[in-house]
N, C-alpha and C positions, 0 to 999 in steps of 0.2 A: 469647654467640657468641665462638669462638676465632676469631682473625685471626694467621695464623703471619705472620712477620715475620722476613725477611734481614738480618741485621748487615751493616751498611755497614762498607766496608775501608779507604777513600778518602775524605780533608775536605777541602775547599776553602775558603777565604774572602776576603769581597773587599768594597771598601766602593761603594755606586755616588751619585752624585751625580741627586739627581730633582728635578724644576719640574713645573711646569704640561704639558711637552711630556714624552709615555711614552718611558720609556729601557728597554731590555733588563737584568733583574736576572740572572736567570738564564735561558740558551740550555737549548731542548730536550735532556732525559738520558735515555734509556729505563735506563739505568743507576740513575739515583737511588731514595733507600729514605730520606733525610731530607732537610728543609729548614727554616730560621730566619731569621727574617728580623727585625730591630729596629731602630725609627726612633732615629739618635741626632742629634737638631733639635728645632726649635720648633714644626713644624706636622705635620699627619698625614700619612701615604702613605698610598696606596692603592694596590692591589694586581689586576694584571690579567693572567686565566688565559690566555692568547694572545698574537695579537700586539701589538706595541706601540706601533702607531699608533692603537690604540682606546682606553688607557691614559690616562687622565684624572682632576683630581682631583674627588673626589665623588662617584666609579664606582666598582664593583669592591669590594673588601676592605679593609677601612676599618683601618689600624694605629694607635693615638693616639701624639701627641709624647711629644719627652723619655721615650726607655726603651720605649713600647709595643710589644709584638713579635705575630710571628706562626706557627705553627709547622706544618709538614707532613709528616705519616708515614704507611704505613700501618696503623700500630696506632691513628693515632687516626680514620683514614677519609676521608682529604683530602689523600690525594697526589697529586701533578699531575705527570707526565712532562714536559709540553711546556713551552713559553716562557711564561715569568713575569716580567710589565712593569709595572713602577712609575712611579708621580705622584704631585706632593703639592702643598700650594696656595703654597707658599713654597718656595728652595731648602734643599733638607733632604741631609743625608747616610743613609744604607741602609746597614745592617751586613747581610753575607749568608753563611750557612753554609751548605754542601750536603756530605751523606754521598749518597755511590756505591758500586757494586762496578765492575771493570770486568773 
């Protein structure tokens, strides 16, 4: 199956600090066409497609420590427009990359 795909024009990136309580990594894009996401800490994230009061560790999308990442396109069938909230069972830093068009 072909999956056409838009080149993104526009990066962003940004580090986000995550615990136990869900933070906003990235705000809703109808714009966006990529996302990256990778734990630089000791413990995992995890990753939740909404909002970020449901966002908890040991839900959601499991990143591992030290370096695990995460990635969203649609070439590979897991892009997500809306609000994407992280947690992790320790405080952890979150590297975040997002391509858009606008």
């Amino acid at each position: 199956m072909f999956v056409k795909t838009e080149p993104y024009r526009s990066v962003s990136s940004t580090e986000i600090t995550t615990g136990s309580t869900g933070v906003v990594a990235l705000a809703a894009n109808r714009f966006r066409k990529y996302a990256l996401f990778i734990v630089d800490g000791a413990a995992p994230a995890y990753l939740w497609l909404g909002n970020s009061s449901e966002a908890a560790a040991n839900k959601g999308i499991r990143i591992n420590a030290n370096g695990g990442s995460y990635e969203m396109s649609m070439g590979l069938g897991n892009l997500w427009a809306g609000v994407v909230a992280a947690a992790s069972t320790a405080v952890n830093t979150l590297l975040v990359l997002e391509g858009y068009t606008t």
